[in-house]
N, C-alpha and C positions, 0 to 999 in steps of 0.2 A: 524553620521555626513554625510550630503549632498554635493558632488562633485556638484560644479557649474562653468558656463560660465561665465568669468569676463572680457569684451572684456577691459575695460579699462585697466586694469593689464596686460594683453595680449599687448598692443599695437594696437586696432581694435576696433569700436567701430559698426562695419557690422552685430556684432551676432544678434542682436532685430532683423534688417530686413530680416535676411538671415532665423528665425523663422517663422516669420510670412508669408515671400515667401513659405515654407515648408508648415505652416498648409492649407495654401491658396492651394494648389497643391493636396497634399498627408493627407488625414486624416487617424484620429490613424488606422492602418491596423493589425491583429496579425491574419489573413492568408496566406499560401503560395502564392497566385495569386496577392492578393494585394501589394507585393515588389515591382512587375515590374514596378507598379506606383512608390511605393516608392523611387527606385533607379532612378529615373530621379530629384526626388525633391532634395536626397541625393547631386548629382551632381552641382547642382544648391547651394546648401549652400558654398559644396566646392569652387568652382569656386566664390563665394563672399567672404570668406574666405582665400584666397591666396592671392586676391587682396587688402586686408588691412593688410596683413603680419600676419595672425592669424594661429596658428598651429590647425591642422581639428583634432579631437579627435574623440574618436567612444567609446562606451559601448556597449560591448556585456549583452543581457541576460537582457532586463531593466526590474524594478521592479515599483510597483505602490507605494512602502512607501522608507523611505531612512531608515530603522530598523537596527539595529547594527548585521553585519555581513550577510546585502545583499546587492547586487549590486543596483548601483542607475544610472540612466542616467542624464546629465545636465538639468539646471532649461528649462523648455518649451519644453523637446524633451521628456521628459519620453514615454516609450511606442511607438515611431516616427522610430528610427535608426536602433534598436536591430532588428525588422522582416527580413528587408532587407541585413543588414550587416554578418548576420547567414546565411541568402539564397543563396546570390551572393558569399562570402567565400566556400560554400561548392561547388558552382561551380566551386573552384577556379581560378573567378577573381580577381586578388590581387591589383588590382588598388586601390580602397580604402580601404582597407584592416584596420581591426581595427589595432589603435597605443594605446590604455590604455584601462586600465579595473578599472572603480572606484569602487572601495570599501571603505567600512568603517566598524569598529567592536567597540565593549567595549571599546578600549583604545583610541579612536578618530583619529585614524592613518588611512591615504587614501593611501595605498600602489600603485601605477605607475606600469609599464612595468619594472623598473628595480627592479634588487633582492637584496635584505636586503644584509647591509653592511659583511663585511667579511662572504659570504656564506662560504658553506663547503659541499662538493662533499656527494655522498650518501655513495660513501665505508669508506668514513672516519666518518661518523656518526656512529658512533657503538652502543654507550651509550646513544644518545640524544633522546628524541621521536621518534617513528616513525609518518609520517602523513599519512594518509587514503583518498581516496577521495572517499563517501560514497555517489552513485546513489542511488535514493530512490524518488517515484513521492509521495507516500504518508508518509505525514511526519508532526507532529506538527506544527499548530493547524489544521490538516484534520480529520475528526474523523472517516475516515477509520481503520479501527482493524489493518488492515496493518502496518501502521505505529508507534503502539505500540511496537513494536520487535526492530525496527532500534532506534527510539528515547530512548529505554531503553539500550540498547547498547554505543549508545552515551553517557548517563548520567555516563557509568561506566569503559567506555575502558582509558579513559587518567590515570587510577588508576594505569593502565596495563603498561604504558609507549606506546601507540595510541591515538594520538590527530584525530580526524575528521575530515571532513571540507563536510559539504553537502550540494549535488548536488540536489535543488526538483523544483516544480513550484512554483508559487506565486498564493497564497492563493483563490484569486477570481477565480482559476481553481479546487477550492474543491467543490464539492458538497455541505458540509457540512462541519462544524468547532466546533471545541472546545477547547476551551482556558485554559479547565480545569489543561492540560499538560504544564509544562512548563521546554523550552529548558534549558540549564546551560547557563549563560552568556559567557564561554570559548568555548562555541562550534558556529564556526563560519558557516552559513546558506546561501546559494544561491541561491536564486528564480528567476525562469526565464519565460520568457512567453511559450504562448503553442498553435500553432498554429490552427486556427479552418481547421476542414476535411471537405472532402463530407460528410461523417456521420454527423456531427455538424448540416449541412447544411440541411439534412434528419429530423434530430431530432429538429430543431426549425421547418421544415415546418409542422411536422407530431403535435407539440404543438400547433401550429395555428388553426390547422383542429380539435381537442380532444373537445376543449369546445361546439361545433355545435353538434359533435360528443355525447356526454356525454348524450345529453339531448332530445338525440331521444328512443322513444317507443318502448317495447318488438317490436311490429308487424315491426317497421323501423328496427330492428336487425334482424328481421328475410328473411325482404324483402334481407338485404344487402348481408346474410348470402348467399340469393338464388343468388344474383347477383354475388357472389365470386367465385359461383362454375360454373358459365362461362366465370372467366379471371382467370383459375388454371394457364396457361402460362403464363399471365402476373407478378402472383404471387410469380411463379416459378424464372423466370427471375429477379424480384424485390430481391428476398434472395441471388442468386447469385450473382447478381453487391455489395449486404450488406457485402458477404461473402470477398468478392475479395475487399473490404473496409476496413476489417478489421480487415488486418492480415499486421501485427503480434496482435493485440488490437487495440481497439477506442481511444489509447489514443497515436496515432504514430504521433500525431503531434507537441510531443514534442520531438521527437530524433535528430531536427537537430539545436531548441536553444540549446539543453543539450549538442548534441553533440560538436558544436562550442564553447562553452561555457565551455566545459572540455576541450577541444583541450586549451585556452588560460590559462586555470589554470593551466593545465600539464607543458605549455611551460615558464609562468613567478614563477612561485612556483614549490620549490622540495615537490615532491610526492611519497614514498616510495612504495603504493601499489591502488587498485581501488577494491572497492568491491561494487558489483548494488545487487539489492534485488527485487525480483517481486516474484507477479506481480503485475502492469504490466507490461511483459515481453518486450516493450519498452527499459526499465532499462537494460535490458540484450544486446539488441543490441546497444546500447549507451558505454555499456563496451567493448564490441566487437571491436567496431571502435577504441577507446582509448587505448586498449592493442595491437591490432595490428599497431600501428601507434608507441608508446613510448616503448612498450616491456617491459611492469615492470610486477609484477604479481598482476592480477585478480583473485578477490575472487565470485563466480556467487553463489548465496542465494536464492536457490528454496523453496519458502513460500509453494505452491502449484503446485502441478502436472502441466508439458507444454503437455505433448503428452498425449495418453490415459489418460485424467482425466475421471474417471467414473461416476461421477456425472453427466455427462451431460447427460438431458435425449435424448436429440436427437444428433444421429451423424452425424456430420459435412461430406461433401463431401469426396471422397477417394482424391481428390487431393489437397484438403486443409488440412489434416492429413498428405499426403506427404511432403505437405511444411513445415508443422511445424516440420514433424520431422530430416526433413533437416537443419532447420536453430536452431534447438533446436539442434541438432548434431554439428557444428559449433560452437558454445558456447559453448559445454560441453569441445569440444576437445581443445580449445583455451584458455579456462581455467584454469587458476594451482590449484583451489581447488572447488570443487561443494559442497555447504553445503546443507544436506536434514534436514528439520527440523522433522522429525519422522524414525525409523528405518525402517519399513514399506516401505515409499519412497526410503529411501537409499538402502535396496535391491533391489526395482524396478530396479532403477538409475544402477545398479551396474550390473543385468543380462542385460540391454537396451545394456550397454555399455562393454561389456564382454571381450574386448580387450584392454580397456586402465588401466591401473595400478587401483590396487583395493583399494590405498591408497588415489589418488585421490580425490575420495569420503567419504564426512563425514557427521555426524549428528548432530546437535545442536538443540537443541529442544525450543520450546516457555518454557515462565516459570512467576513465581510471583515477582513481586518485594515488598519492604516494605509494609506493609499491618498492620494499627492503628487498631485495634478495638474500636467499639464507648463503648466509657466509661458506664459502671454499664452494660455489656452486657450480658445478661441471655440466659442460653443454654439449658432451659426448652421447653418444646414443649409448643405452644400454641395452644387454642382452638376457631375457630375450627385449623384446622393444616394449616400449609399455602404453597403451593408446588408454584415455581416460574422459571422459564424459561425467559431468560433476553437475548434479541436481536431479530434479525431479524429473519422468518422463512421465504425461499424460495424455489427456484428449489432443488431438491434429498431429500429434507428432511421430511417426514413425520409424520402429527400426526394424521390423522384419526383413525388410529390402536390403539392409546392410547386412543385416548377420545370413539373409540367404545371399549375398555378393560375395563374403568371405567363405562363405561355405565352398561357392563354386572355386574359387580361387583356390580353395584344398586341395578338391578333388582334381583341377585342370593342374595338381602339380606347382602353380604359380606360387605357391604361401606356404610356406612348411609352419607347421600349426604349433611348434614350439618356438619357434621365431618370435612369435607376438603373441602378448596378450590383452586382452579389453575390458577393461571397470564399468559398468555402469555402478555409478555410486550414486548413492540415492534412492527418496522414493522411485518404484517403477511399479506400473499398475500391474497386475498378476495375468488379465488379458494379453499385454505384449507377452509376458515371460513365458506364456503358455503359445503364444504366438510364433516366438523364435523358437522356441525349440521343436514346433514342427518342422520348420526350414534348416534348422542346423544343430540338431541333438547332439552329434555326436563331438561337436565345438564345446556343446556346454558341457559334454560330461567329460571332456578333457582338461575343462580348466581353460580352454581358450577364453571363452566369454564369460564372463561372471557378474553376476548382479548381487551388491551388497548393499545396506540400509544406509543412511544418511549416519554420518559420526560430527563429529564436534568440530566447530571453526579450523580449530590449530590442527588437528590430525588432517582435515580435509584439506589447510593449504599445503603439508609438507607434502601429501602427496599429488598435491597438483604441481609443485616445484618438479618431483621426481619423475614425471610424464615427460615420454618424448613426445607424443600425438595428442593435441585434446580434439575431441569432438563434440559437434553442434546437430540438432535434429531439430530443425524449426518450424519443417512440416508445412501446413497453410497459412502461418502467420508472413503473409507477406510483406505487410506494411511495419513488423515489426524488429527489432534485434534487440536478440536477450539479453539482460543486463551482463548473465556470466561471460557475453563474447569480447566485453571490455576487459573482465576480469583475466578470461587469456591471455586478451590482446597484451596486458602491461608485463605476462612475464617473458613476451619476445621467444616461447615455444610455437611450435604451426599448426594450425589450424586448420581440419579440417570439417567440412558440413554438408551436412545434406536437407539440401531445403529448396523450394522452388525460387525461380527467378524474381528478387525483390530489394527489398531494402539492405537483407544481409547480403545479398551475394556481390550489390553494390559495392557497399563498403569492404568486404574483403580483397576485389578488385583494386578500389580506390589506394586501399593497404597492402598491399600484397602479400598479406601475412598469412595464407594458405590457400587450401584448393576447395570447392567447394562442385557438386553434382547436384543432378533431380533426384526425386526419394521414388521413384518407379520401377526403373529398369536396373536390376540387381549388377547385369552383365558392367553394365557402364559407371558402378558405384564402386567395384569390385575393381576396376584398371587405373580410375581417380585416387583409389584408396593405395593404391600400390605409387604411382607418383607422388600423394603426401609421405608417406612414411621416408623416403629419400629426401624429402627436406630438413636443412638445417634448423636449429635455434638459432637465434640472437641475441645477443646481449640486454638482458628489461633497460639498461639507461639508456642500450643506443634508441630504442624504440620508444620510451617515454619521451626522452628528450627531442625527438621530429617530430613526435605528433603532439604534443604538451600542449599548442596553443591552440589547438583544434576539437581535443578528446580529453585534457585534463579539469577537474571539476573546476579548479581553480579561474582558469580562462571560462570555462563555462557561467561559473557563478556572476563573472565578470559583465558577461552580457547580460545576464537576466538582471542583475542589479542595474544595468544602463536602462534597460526595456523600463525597469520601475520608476526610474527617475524621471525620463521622459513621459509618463505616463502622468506625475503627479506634475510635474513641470506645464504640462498640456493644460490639467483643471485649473491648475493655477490661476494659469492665463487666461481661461475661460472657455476652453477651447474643451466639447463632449467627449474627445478621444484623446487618442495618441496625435499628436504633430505629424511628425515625418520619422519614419524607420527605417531604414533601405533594405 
């Protein structure tokens, strides 16, 4: 349900003109520079507004739909108020200072500034849910992998006695979407906007210039090539002002709707605790402001590495490593619980931080949730055999070494090239494909190997049912394991990877649900790969069901809902942290 202006109900009948003076003044702006316009036109409503006795209302956080459980702005102003009212609030001028926040959810109730009739103090909720305020930029329907973790968390913490309530952007700041997820009805969502950067600004001009770009000649690549290497300063300087743009991430221009925007749900809604999730690590400076400002405890959820991530191939400047690990120290220490999603990480985490309590720090791992198998599903090998690798391949990850392993295994006679075939499905950067096919041309122009583009949820699970081999290329992420290794994991097909000695090769051990290699030496990736393909499948129940209370979200959700209790259980009693966690 849609919060709307009804000047006549009001007593006012100024709202039509006091719009259209606005759109006339101030068009839609969701940059930080463009406020400054904004808050004159703002002024200008107010001021018509007073003069018909009409009370000035404000929406924080506006959204482009009126969806049940996001904020909505009044009819005409969508997208108009919120840039400016986030901007000048955090400057704290309180002149007009938001007075309401419309919402609406499932049950068609637009809750106001005041709070639900006979509230009840947080020490005296002992028994009643707790509520969460759940930071998260990526989040259903964004079809960032990211947002997998949090949305299955959601789906299963109110079981726990933890209701949610989340904090993301709205939709037309994803990349990409997919509807295939779908939220619970009980879990209430708030989208906000996301203001455009210099980076933003860089990256549409740099899309203007690609297509002139695209369609010039080897000899024009070469020319420009020669031309590069007499403006290396200019070059140089261009990555630096990139660098110094964008930190903490490209996506900082959502930390001060979110943050403004968490400031007013903190202050008209009881909140028992805040837990952000990156990255983008955004999220985490957004909990930063909100916990030191309300003092409840924050839960900080490192998906991935903030400081030495190793994957990057190129290092970052020494003093933008300092920053990060400055402001990454800052949030650990202001934190009452740091969750690492691999053990790996959390030892990291735990020598980084050698001084602060070792209880601190915990691990919660990605996992599977319910997983159907398609009915009549046969666990025969088929021929020829079919090996599949399902997502993106990028930066750290490598497959030259496999596709020149299988090369060799052609030609030593060991692999008859009709036998098998290999999918990379998904994006893959045009550097590897240019890559492998110096090592194994004659693979790809047989159809052995083939690289096709990302297709749609459901085409993409039938054919990961239909796989007898999946593959993993994890490269230098060693503290990490990809959310898709869960997603194998539940259909009890084998696994095989190539990634150095870490977090994944742990857990496949611990599981024994395939064979994994180093990404180096082709010879030894090539004789690994010929003992995977001889393994069975198994049955997805028999393997849901042994690992369910260790990997499934549900058990998962399980403990992070207990970490939250104890956490408010702790302030309760007066105590700064967490109690005792084993």
């Amino acid at each position: 349900m849609e919060r709307r202006w009804d000047g006549a109900a009001l007593g006012g009948g100024s709202i039509p003109a006091a719009e259209k003076n606005f759109r006339k003044v101030a068009p839609q702006d969701t940059n930080i520079w463009g406020c400054w316009r904004s808050r004159w036109a703002e002024q200008k409503i107010c001021h018509s507004q007073r003069e018909a006795g009409v009370r000035c209302m404000r929406t924080v956080g506006s959204t482009f739909n009126c969806q049940p459980g996001t904020l909505s702005a009044p009819s005409g102003l969508q997208g108009l108020l919120a840039p400016s009212d986030i901007f000048w609030g955090w400057l704290g001028r309180g002149k007009f200072w938001p007075q309401a926040i419309a919402l609406s959810d499932d049950e068609g109730r637009s809750p106001s500034r005041c709070r639900p009739s006979n509230p009840c103090r947080r020490n005296d909720r002992v028994s009643s849910p707790l509520r969460i305020l759940l930071i998260a930029h990526s989040f259903p329907p964004s079809a960032e992998v990211g947002g997998s973790r949090i949305a299955r968390f959601c789906n299963y913490l109110p079981e726990f006695g933890v209701q949610p309530v989340v904090l993301t952007v709205q939709n037309r700041f994803h990349e990409r979407l997919d509807h295939t997820f779908s939220v619970p009805p009980a879990i209430r969502v708030i989208r906000t906007v996301q203001y455009n950067t210099p980076l933003d600004w860089y990256a549409n001009w740099k899309s203007r210039r690609s297509p002139a770009g695209s369609r010039k000649s080897r000899k024009d690549d070469s020319r420009s090539q020669a031309q590069r290497t007499h403006t290396a300063p200019a070059r140089r300087l261009n990555q630096y002002l990139l660098s110094v743009l964008s930190i903490p991430d490209q996506y900082w221009g959502w930390y001060f709707p979110a943050t403004q925007t968490g400031r007013h749900l903190l202050q008209n809604d009881e909140f028992d605790a805040i837990l952000s999730t990156a990255p983008p690590f955004t999220a985490h400076l957004i909990g930063l402001n909100l916990k030191k400002k309300y003092q409840i405890p924050w839960i900080a959820d490192f998906r991935d590495p903030w400081v030495n991530n190793e994957s990057l191939l190129s290092s970052p400047p020494k003093w933008q490593r300092e920053l990060r690990a400055r402001v990454e120290k800052s949030c650990v220490i202001s934190a009452d619980l740091v969750v690492c999603n691999t053990d790996w990480q959390h030892r990291v985490m735990r020598e980084r931080y050698s001084k602060l309590p070792r209880e601190k720090f915990v691990t919660l791992t990605n996992g599977f949730d319910n997983v159907e198998a398609p009915p009549n599903l046969n666990l025969k090998k088929h021929k020829p055999l079919r090996c599949l690798h399902l997502g993106a391949i990028y930066e750290g990850r490598r497959i030259d070494t496999f596709c020149a392993g299988l090369s060799l295994l052609v030609k030593k006679k060991k692999l008859n090239p009709e036998a098998v075939k290999v999918l990379f499905l998904g994006e893959t950067d045009e550097s590897h494909i240019a890559t492998c096919r110096k090592v194994a041309r004659e693979l790809m122009d047989s159809g052995m190997i083939e690289f096709h583009q990302h297709v749609c949820k459901e085409e993409a699970r039938r054919i990961l049912w239909e796989a007898d081999l999946l593959l993993v290329f994890q490269g230098g992420y060693r503290t990490q394991i990809p959310f898709k290794f869960y997603e194998y994991f539940a259909t009890g097909k084998p696994i095989f990877a190539v990634t150095q000695q870490g977090a994944l090769s742990d857990v496949m051990a611990q599981t024994g649900v395939g064979i994994w290699t180093g990404e180096d030496d082709p010879c030894e990736i090539g004789e690994k790969f010929l003992l995977a393909l001889a393994l069975p499948a198994q049955p997805p129940e028999a393997i849901q069901r042994r690992w369910t209370e260790q990997f499934h979200f549900r058990s998962l959700s399980c403990q992070l809902a207990k970490w939250v209790r104890e956490l408010v259980d702790g302030q309760r009693a007066g105590q700064p942290g967490r109690s005792s966690i084993p």
